[in-house]
C-alpha positions in Angstrom: 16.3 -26.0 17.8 13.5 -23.9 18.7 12.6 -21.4 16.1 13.9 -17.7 16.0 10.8 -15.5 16.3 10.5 -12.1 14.9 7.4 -10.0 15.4 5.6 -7.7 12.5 3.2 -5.0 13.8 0.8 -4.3 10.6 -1.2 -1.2 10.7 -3.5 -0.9 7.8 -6.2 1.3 7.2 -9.0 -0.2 8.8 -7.6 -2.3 11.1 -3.9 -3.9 12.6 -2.1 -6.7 13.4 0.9 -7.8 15.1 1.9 -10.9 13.6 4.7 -13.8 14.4 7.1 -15.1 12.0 8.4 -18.3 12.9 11.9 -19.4 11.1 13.2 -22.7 11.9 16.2 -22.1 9.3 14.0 -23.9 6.9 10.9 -22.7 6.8 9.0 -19.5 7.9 5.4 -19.8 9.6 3.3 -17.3 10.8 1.3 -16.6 13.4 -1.1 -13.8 14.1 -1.0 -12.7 17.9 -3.1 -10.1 18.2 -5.8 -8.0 16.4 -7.8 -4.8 16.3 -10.0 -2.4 14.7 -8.3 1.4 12.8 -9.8 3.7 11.1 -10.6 7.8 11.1 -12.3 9.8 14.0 -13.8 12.9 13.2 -13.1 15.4 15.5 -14.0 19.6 15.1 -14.4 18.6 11.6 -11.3 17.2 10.9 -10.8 13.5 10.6 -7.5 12.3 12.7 -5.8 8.9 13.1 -6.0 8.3 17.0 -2.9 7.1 17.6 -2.8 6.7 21.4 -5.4 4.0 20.7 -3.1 2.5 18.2 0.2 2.5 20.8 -2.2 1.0 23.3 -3.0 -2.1 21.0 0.6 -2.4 19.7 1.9 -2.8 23.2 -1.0 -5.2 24.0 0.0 -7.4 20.8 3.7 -7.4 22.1 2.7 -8.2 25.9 0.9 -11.3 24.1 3.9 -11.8 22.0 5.6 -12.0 25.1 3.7 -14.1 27.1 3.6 -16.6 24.5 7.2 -16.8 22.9 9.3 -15.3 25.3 13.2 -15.0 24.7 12.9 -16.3 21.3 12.0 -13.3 19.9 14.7 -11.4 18.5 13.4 -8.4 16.8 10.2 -6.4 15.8 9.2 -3.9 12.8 6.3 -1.6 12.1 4.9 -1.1 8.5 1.8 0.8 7.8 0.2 2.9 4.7 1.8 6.0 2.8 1.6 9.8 2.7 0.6 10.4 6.5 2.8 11.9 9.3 3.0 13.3 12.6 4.2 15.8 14.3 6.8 16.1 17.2 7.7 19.8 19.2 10.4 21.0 21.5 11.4 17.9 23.9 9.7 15.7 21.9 6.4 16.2 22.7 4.2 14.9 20.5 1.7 17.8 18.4 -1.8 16.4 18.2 -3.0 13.4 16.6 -1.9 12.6 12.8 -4.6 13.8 10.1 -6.1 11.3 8.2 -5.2 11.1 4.2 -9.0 11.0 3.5 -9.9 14.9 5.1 -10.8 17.2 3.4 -8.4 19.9 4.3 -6.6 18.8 0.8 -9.9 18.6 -1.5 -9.2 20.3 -4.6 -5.3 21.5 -3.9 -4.0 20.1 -7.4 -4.6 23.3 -9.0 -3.8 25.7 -6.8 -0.5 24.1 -6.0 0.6 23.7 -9.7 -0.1 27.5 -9.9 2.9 27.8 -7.6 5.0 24.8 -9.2 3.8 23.6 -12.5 3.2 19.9 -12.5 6.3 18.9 -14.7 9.0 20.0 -12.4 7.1 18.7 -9.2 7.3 15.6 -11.5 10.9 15.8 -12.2 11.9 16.4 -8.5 10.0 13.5 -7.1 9.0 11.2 -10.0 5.6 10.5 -7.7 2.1 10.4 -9.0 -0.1 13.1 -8.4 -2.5 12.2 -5.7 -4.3 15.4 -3.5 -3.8 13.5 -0.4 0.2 12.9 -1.2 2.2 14.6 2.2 3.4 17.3 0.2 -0.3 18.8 -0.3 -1.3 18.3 3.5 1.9 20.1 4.9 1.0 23.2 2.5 -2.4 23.2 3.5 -1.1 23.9 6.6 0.7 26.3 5.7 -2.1 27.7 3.9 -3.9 27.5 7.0 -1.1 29.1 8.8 -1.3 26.2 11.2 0.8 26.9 14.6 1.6 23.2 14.4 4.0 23.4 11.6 5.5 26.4 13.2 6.2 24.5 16.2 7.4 21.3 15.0 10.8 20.1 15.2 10.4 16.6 13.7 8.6 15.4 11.1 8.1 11.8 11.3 5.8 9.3 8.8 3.6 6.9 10.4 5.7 3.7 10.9 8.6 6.5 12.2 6.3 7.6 15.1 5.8 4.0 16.4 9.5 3.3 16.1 10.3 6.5 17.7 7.7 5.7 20.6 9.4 1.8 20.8 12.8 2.9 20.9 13.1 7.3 20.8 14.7 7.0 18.1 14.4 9.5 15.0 14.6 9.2 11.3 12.1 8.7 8.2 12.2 5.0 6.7 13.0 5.5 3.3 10.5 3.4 1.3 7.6 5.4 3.2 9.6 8.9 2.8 9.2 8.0 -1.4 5.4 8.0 -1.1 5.5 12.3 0.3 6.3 13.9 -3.1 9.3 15.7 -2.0 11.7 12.8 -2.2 14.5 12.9 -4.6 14.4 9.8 -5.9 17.6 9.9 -7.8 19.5 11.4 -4.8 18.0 9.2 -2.2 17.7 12.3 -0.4 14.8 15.2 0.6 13.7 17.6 -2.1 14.0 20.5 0.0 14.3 22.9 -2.5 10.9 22.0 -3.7 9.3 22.7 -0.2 11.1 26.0 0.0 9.0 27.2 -2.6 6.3 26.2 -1.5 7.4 27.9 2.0 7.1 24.6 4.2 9.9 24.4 6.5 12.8 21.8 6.1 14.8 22.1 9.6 11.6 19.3 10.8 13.5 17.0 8.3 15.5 14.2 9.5 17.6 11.3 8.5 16.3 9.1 6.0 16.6 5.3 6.6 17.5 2.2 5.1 15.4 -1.3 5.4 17.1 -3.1 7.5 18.4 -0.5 10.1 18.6 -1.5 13.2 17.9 1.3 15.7 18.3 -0.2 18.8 16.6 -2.2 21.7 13.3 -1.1 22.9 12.6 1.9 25.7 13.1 0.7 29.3 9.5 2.0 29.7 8.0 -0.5 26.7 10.2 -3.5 28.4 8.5 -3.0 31.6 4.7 -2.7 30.0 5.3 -5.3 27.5 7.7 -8.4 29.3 9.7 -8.1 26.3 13.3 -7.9 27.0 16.8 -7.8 25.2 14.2 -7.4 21.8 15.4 -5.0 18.9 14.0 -2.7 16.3 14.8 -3.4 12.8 13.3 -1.3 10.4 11.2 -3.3 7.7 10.1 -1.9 4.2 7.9 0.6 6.2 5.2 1.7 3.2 3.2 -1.6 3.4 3.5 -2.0 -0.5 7.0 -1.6 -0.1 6.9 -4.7 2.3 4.6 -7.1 0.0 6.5 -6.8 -3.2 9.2 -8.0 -0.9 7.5 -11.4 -0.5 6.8 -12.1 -3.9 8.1 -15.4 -4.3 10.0 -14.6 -8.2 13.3 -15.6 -8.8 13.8 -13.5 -11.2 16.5 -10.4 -10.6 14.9 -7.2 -11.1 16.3 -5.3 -14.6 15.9 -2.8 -16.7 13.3 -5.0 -18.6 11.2 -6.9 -15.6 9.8 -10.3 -17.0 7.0 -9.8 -13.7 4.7 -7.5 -12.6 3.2 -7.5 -9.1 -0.8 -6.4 -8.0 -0.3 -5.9 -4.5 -4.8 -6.2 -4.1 -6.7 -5.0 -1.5 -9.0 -1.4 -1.1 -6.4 -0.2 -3.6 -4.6 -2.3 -6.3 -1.1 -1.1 -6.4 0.3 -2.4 -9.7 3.8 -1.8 -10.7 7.5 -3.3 -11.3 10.5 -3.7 -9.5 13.1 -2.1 -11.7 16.7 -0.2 -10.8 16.5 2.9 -10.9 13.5 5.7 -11.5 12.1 6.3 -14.4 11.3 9.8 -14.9 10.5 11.6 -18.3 7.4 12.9 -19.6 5.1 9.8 -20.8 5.5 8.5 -16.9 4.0 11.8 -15.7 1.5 11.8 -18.4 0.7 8.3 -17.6 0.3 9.2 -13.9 2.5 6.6 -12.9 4.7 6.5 -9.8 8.2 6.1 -8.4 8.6 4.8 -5.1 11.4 3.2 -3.0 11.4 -0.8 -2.7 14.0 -2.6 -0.4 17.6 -3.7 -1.6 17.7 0.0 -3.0 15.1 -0.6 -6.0 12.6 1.4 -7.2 8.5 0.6 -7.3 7.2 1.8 -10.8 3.4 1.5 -9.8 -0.2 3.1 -10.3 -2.7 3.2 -8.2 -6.0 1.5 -9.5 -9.1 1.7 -6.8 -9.3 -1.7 -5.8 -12.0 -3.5 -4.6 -12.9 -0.4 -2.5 -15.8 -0.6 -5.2 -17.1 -4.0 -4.1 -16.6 -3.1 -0.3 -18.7 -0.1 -0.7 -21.2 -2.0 -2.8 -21.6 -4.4 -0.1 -21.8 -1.6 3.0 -24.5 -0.4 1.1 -26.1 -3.6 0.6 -25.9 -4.2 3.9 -27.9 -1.4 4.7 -30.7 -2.0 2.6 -31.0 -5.6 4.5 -28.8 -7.6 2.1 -25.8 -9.1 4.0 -22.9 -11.1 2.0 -20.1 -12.9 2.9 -17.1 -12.2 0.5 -17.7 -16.1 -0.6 -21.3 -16.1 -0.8 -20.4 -12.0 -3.0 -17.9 -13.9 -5.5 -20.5 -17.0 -5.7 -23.1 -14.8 -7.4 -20.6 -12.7 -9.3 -19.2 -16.4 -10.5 -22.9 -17.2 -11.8 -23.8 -13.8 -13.4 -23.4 -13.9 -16.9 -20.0 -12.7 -18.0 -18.9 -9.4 -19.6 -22.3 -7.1 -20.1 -21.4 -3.9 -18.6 -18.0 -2.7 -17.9 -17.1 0.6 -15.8 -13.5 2.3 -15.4 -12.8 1.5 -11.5 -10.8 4.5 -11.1 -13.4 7.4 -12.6 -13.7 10.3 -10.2 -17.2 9.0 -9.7 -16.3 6.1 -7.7 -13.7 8.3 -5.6 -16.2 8.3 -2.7 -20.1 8.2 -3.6 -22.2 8.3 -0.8 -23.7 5.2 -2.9 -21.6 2.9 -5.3 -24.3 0.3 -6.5 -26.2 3.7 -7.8 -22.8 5.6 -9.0 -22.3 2.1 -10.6 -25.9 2.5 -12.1 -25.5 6.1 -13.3 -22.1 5.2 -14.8 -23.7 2.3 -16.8 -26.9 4.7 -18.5 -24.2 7.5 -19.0 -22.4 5.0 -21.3 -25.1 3.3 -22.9 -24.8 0.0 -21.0 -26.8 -2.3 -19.3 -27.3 -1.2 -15.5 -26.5 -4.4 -13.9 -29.2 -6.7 -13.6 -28.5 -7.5 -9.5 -26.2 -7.6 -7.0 -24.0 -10.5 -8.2 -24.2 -8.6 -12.1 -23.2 -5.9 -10.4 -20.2 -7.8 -8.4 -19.2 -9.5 -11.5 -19.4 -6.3 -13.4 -17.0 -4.8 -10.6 -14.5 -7.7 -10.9 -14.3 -7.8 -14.8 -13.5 -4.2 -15.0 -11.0 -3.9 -12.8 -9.7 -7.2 -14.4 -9.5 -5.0 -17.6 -8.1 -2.2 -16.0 -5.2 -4.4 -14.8 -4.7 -4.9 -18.8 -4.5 -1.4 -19.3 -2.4 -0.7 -16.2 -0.2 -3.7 -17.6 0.4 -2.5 -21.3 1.2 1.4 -20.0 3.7 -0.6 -17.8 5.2 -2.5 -21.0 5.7 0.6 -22.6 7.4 2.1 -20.0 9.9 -0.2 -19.0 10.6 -1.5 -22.8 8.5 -4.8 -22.6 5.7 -6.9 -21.1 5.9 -8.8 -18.1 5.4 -12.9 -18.9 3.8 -13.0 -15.2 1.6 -11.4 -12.9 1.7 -11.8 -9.3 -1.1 -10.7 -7.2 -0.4 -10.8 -3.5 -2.7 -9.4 -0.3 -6.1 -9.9 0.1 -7.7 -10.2 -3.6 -5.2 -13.1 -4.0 -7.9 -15.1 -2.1 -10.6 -13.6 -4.8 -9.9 -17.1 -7.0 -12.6 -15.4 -9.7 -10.9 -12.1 -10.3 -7.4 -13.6 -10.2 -8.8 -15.6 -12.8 -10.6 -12.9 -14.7 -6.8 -11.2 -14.7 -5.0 -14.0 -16.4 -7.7 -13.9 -19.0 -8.2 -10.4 -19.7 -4.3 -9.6 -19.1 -3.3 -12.8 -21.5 -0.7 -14.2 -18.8 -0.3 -16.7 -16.2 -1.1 -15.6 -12.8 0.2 -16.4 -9.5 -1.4 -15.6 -6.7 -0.3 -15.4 -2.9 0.8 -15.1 -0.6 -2.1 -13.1 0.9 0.2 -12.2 4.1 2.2 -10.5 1.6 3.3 -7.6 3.8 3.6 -9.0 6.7 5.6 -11.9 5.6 8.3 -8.8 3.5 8.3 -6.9 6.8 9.3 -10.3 8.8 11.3 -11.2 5.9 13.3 -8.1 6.1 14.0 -8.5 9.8 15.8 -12.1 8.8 17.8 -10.1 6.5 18.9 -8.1 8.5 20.6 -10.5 11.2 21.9 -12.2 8.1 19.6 -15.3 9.0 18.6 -15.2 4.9 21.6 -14.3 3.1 19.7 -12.3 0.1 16.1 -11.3 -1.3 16.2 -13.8 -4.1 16.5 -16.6 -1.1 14.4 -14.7 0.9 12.0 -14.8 -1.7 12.5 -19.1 -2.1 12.0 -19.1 1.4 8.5 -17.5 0.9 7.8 -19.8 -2.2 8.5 -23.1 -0.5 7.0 -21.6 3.5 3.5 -20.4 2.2 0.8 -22.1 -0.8 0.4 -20.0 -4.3 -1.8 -20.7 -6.9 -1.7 -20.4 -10.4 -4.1 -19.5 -13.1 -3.3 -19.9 -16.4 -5.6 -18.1 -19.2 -8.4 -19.4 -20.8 -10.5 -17.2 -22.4 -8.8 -14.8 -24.3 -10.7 -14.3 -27.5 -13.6 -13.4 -24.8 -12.0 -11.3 -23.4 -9.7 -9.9 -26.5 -13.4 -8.4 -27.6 -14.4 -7.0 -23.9 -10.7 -5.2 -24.1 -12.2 -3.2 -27.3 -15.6 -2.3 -25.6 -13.6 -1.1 -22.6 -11.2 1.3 -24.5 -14.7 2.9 -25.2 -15.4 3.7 -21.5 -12.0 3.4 -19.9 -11.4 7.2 -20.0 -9.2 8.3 -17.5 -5.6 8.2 -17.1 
């Protein structure tokens, strides 16, 4: 039989995809069809996602799609990053192009906003972390700004929402990617509309909210006749692209009140977190900083956002620069030969936020704290990769606490799952085994949730197998602990921030 195609359109920050997962009932392969550059335009001084461009390049991906697999192609979903939305008006037409999480229009909003709402009981409506950028803060900014778009809208709709909306008109806010706006109800499952009410934002824009795995329907007559694609449906994957990757981490284990794994999903951000039940919400999670978010099969995603290896990619733009260009390989060679564990920074101090240059934020961080400044640019890597390695021990242990006990394992899926040195550097400094991959992680959950949906996989936990036995994992075990026991110490010196 020829295989059962289902297509994942990927957006990500800086660029997209749209992807082909092949399932021959067996196994599922995948294919990349098409790809293409994202990322912010500045425009009047305010930096927008250009999502014309976007649509263009989706349908382009799905003509290929088209062309190459034809009728076999059964469905297609759309995942993409958190906290950002658009905007449409009367008759559906659309109000300007989406705002970018990174402008500046919420810079410094924290304050102000817990002057209106003290922190705890925005807290205790959303469980969600506290992040300036978070959807909540943009729409009052707006509001603040007495922006005629908000008073024209009629429908809000996240990111991943406006694509589905523009593939099949239909309405309604996936739910994994609603979780991420901070005025989610977690416990409900439903909007916190009493929250934006006091902070005068209007909640009529508000529509359904979604499950994974909904199906809204085939695609516009307009997109058939652009794209080839016909008799094709839309099933709504884990929209928030986290939401997707935990998905496809190949565990067996159920998720419980007590998670024996923790995930990393590792990329510009490293999104660390369990899988558990139900929310948890009380005061040492706030104080913590951690986060509740919506996972598939109606979990929750108890995570915290760590910064990544946005440091590194910085550090080599600026490298780049000054006439010093690296290939990731040739970066991690020279961070492999540095010599281990000198100087260690806390990845996510506001000082690395967004420094014109890391390598001298890096620099000034070290002399602040008596270290070392790293010797050259593989110290400096290496110095990188270690600390965010001990920062996923931190991460890890706040996690423990929270959920009543340590996790025995620690996937790492995305892109720093091909980083063989940090992945590494976590099972020593975190004391655990290490698996990492796959690094198609959120494509594979967003094509994995598709198959669920037509009941070709019958549950995650199979789902899951399927991903085990379909894609390659490695495993690192760890080795130097006493090392890395006495690094852990020096760290708590310097690891500051919560």
């Amino acid at each position: 039989m020829s295989a059962k195609v289902y297509l994942a359109v990927d957006l990500g920050a800086s660029s997209g995809r749209v992807l082909a997962g092949l399932f021959d009932g067996q196994r599922l392969a995948l294919e990349e069809v098409h790809r293409f550059d994202n990322g912010p335009v500045l425009a009047a001084d305010t930096m927008h996602w250009d999502l014309l461009d976007l649509w263009r390049h989706v349908q382009d991906g799905l003509r290929a799609a088209a062309s190459r697999y034809g009728r076999r192609i059964v469905s297609v979903g759309v995942d993409t990053w958190g906290v950002d939305f658009g905007l449409l008006g009367r008759h559906d037409q659309l109000l300007g192009n989406p705002v970018h999480y990174r402008d500046r229009r919420t810079a410094g909003i924290l304050p102000r906003a817990f002057e209106r709402v003290p922190r705890e009981e925005i807290f205790a409506a959303t469980g969600l972390q506290f992040m300036e950028f978070n959807t909540l803060y943009q729409l009052w900014a707006m509001r603040r700004a007495d922006s005629p778009l908000l008073e024209a809208a009629r429908q809000f709709l996240m990111i991943p929402d406006l694509f589905h909306w523009l593939l099949t008109g239909q309405k309604g806010v996936e739910r994994t990617n609603a979780s991420t706006t901070q005025f989610f109800d977690p416990r409900t499952g439903q909007w916190a509309t009493q929250l934006l009410e006091r902070f005068e934002i209007p909640t009529q824009m508000l529509g359904p909210i979604l499950e994974p795995g909904t199906r809204l329907g085939r695609l516009r007559e307009s997109v058939e006749q652009q794209t080839g694609l016909s008799g094709v449906e839309v099933v709504l994957p884990g929209t928030h692209d986290t939401a997707s990757a935990v998905l496809a981490v190949p565990s067996q284990s159920v998720p419980g009140d007590r998670p024996d794994w923790s995930y990393i999903s590792s990329g510009t951000w490293s999104l660390m977190g369990v899988e558990v039940p139900r929310p948890v919400i009380n005061q040492r999670c706030s104080g913590l900083n951690f986060t509740n978010e919506g996972g598939v099969g109606g979990t929750t995603r108890l995570l915290k956002n760590i910064a990544g290896l946005w440091l590194l990619q910085e550090c080599r733009r600026i490298w780049q620069q000054q006439g010093r260009t690296y290939g990731w390989d040739e970066l991690v060679e020279r961070a492999a030969t540095a010599p281990p564990l000198v100087s260690l920074i806390n990845p996510d101090d506001p000082s690395f936020v967004a420094p014109d240059d890391m390598p001298a934020a890096i620099a000034g961080f070290c002399q602040r704290t008596g270290q070392p400044v790293p010797a050259d640019d593989g110290a400096m890597a290496r110095c990188v990769l270690e600390s965010l390695a001990l920062r996923y021990r931190v991460v890890g242990d706040w996690l423990g606490e929270l959920v009543g006990g340590p996790s025995r394992t620690l996937h790492i899926v995305g892109g720093g799952a091909r980083n063989g040195l940090l992945c590494q550097m976590a099972a020593d400094a975190c004391g655990c085994p290490v698996v990492a991959g796959p690094v198609e992680a959120t494509e594979l959950g967003n094509l994995l949730m598709q198959a669920l949906s037509w009941g070709d996989v019958a549950t995650i936990a199979e789902g899951r197998e399927l991903i085990g036995r379909s894609f390659d994992v490695q495993t690192c075990e760890p080795v130097h602990t006493q090392l890395w026991d006495d690094a852990f110490a020096r760290f708590e010196n310097v690891e500051n921030v919560v």
